[in-house]
C-alpha positions, -999 to 999 in steps of 0.1 A, spaced: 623 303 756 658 289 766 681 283 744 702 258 767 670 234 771 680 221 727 709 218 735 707 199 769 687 179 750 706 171 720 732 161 745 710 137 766 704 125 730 740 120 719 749 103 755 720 78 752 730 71 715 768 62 730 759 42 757 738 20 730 766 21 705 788 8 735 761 -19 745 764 -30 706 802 -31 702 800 -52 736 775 -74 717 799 -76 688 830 -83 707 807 -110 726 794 -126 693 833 -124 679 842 -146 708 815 -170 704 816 -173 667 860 -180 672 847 -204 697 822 -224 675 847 -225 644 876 -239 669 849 -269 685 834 -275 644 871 -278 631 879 -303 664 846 -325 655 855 -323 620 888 -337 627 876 -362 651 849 -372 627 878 -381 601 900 -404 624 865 -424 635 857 -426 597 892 -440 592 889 -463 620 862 -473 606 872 -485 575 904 -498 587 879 -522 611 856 -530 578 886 -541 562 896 -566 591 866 -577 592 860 -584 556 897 -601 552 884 -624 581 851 -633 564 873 -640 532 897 -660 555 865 -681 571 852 -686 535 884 -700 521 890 -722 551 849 -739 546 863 -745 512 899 -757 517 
């Protein structure tokens, strides 16, 4: 038997095994980017969502201090 045909195979092995462990780290560095991506667009809805909750309530308030206003003028 050759002995070279174990060893050519252990190193088809060991180059398959890189090239998947390159595919994964490209995965990774892909997911990395995506997952930074996500956290910067959540924190930018999160902060949006505050200043249209806070606009919100400063319009509530308006409008209740009118109603009040309307109700003390039908009484006056």
């Amino acid at each position: 038997m050759n002995k070279k045909a174990p060893e050519q195979q252990f190193e088809v092995e060991l180059r398959a095994l890189e090239v998947r462990l390159d595919d994964l780290v490209g995965v990774v560095d892909t997911l990395k980017e995506e997952n930074h991506s996500l956290r910067q667009r959540q924190d930018a809805l999160t902060a949006e969502r505050s200043q249209l909750l806070q606009k919100n309530e400063q319009v509530r308030a308006r409008v209740e201090s009118m109603i009040n206003r309307l109700k003390a003028m039908e009484q006056g």
